[in-house]
PyMOL Python script that loads the backbone (N, CA, C, O; Angstrom):
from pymol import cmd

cmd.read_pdbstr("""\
ATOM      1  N   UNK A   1      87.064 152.944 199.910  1.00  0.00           N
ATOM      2  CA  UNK A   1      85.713 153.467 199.641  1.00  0.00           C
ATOM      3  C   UNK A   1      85.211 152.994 198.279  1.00  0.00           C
ATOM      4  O   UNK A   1      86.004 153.064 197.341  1.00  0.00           O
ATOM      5  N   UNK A   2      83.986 152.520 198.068  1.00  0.00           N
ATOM      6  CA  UNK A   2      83.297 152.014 196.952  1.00  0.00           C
ATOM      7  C   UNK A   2      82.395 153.128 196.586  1.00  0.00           C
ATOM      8  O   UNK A   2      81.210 153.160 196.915  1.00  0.00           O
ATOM      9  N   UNK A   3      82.955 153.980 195.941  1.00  0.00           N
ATOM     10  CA  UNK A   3      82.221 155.111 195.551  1.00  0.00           C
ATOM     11  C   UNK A   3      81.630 154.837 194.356  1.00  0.00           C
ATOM     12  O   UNK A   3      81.027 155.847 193.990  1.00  0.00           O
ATOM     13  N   UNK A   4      81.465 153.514 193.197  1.00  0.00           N
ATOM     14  CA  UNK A   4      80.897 153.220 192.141  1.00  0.00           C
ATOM     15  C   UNK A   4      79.341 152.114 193.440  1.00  0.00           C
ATOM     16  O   UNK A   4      78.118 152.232 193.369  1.00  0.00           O
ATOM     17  N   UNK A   5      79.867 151.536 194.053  1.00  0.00           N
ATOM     18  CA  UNK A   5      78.729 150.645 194.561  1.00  0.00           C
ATOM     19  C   UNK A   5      77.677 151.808 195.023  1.00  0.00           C
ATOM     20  O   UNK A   5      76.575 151.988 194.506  1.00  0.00           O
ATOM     21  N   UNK A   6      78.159 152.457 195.949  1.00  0.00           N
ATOM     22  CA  UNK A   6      77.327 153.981 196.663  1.00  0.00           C
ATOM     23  C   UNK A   6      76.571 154.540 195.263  1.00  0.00           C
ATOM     24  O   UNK A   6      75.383 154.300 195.048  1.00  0.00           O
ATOM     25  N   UNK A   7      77.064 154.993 194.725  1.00  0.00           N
ATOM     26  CA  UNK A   7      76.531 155.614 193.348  1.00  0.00           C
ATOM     27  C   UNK A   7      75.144 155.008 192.596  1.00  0.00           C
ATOM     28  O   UNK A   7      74.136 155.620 192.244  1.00  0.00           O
ATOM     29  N   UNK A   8      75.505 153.446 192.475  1.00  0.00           N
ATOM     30  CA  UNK A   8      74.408 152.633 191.910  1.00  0.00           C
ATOM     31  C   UNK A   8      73.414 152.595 192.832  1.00  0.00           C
ATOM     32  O   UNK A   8      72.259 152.397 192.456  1.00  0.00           O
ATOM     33  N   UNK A   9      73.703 152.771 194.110  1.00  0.00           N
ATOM     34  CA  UNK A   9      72.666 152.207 195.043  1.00  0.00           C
ATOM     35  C   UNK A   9      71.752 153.469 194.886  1.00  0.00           C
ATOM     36  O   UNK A   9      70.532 153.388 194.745  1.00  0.00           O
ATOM     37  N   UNK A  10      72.268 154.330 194.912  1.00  0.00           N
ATOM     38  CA  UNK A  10      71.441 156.167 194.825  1.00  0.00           C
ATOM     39  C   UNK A  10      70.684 155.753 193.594  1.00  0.00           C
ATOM     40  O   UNK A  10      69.504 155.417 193.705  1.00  0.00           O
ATOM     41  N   UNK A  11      71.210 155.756 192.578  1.00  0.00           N
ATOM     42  CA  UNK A  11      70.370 155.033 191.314  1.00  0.00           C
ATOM     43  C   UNK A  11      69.167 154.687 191.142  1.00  0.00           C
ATOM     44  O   UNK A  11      68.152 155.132 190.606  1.00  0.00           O
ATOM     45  N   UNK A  12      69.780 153.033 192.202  1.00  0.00           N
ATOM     46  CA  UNK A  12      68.294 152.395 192.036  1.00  0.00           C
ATOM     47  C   UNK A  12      67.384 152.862 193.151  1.00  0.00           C
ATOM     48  O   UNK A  12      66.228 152.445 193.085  1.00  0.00           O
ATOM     49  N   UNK A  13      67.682 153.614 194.113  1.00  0.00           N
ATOM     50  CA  UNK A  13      67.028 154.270 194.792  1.00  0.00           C
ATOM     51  C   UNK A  13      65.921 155.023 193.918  1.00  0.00           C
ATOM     52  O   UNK A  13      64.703 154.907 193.787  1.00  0.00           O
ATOM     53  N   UNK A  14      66.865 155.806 193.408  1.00  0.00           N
ATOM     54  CA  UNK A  14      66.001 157.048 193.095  1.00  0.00           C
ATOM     55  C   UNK A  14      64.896 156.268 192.088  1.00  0.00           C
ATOM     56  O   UNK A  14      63.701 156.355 192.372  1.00  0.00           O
ATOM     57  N   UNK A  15      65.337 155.486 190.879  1.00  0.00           N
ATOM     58  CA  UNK A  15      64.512 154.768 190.186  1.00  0.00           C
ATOM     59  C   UNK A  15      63.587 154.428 190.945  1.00  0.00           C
ATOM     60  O   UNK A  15      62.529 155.057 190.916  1.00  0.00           O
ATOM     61  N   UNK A  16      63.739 153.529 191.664  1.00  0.00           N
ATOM     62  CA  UNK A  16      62.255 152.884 192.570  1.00  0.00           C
ATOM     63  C   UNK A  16      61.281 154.099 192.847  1.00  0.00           C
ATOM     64  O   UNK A  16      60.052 154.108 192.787  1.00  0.00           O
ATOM     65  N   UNK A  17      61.980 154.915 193.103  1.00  0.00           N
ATOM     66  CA  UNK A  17      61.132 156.828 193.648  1.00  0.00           C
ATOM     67  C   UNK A  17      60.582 156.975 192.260  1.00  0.00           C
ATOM     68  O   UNK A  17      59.359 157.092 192.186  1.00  0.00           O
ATOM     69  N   UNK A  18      61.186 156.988 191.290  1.00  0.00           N
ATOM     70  CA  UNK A  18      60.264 157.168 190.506  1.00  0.00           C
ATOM     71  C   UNK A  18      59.317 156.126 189.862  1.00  0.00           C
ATOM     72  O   UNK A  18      58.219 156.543 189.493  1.00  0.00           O
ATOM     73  N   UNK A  19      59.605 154.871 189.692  1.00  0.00           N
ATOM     74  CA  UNK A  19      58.663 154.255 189.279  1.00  0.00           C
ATOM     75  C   UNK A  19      57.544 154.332 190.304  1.00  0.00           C
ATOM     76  O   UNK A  19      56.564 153.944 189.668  1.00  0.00           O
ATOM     77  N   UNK A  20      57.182 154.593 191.430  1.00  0.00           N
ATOM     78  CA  UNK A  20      56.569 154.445 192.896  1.00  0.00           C
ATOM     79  C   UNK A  20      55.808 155.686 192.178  1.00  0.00           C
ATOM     80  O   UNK A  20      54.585 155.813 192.232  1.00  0.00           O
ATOM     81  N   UNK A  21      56.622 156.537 191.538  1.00  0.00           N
ATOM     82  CA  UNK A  21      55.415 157.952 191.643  1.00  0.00           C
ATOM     83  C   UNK A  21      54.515 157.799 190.328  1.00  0.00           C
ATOM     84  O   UNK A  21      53.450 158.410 190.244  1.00  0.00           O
ATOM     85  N   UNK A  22      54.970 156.974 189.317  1.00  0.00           N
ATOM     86  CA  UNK A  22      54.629 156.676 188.069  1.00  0.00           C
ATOM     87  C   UNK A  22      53.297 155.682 188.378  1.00  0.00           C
ATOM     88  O   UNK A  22      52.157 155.860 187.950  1.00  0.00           O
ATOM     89  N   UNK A  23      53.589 155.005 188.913  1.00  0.00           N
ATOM     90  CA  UNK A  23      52.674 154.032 189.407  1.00  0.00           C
ATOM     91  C   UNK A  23      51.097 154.869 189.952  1.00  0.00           C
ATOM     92  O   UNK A  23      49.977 155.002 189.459  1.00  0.00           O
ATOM     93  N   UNK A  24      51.811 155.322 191.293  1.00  0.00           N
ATOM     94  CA  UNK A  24      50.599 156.347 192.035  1.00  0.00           C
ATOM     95  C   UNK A  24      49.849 157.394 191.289  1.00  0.00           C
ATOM     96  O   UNK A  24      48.766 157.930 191.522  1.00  0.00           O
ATOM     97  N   UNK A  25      50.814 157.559 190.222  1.00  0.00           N
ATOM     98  CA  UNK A  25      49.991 158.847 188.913  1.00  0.00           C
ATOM     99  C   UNK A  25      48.903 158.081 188.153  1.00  0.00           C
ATOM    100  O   UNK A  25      47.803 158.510 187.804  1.00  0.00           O
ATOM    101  N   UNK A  26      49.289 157.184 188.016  1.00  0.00           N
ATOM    102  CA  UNK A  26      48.228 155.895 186.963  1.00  0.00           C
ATOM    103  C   UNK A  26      47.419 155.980 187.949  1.00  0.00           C
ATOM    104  O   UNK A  26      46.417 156.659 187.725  1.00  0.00           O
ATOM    105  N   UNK A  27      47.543 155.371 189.298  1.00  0.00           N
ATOM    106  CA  UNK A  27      46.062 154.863 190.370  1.00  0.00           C
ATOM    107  C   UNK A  27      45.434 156.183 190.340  1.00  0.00           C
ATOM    108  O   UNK A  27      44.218 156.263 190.168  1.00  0.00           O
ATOM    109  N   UNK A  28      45.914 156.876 190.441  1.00  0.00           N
ATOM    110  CA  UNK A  28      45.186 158.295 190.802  1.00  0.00           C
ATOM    111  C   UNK A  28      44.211 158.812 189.398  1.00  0.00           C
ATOM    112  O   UNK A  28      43.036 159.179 189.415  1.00  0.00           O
ATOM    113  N   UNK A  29      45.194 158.688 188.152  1.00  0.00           N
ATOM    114  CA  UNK A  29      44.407 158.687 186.994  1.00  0.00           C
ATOM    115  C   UNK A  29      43.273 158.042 186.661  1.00  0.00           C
ATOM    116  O   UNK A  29      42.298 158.614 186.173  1.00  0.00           O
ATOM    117  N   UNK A  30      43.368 156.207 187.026  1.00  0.00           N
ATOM    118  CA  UNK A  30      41.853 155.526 186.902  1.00  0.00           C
ATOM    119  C   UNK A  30      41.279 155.655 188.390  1.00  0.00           C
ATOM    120  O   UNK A  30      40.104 155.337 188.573  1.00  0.00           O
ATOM    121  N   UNK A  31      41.664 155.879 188.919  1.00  0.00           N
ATOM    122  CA  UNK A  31      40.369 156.508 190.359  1.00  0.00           C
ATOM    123  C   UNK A  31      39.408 157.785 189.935  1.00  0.00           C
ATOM    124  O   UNK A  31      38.258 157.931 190.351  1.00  0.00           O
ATOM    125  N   UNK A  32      40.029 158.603 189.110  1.00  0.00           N
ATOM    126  CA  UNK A  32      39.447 159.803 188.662  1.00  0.00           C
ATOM    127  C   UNK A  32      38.366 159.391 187.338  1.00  0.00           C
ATOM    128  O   UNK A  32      37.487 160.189 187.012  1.00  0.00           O
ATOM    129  N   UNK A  33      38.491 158.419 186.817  1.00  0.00           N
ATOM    130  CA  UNK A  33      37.800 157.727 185.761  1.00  0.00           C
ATOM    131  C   UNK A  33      36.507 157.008 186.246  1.00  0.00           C
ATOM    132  O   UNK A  33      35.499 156.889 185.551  1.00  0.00           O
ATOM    133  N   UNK A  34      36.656 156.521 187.576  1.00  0.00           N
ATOM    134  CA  UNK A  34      35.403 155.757 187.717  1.00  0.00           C
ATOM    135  C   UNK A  34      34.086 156.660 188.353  1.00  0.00           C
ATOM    136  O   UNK A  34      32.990 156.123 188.514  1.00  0.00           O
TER     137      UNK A  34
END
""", "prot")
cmd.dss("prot")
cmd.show_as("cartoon", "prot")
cmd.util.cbc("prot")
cmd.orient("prot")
């Protein structure tokens, strides 16, 4: 079992989840601007 590979993959999972929501907070922020 590669329980360090599994681990990283949750990681960059979750990272992408958050940059994805970071992102959608900005669009949503200059949509509210125009």
């Amino acid at each position: 079992m590669e329980t360090g590979g599994c681990l990283s993959s949750v990681i960059i999972a979750n990272f992408q989840i958050h940059q994805m929501l970071k992102t959608k907070k900005i669009y949503i922020v200059l949509y509210q601007y125009q």
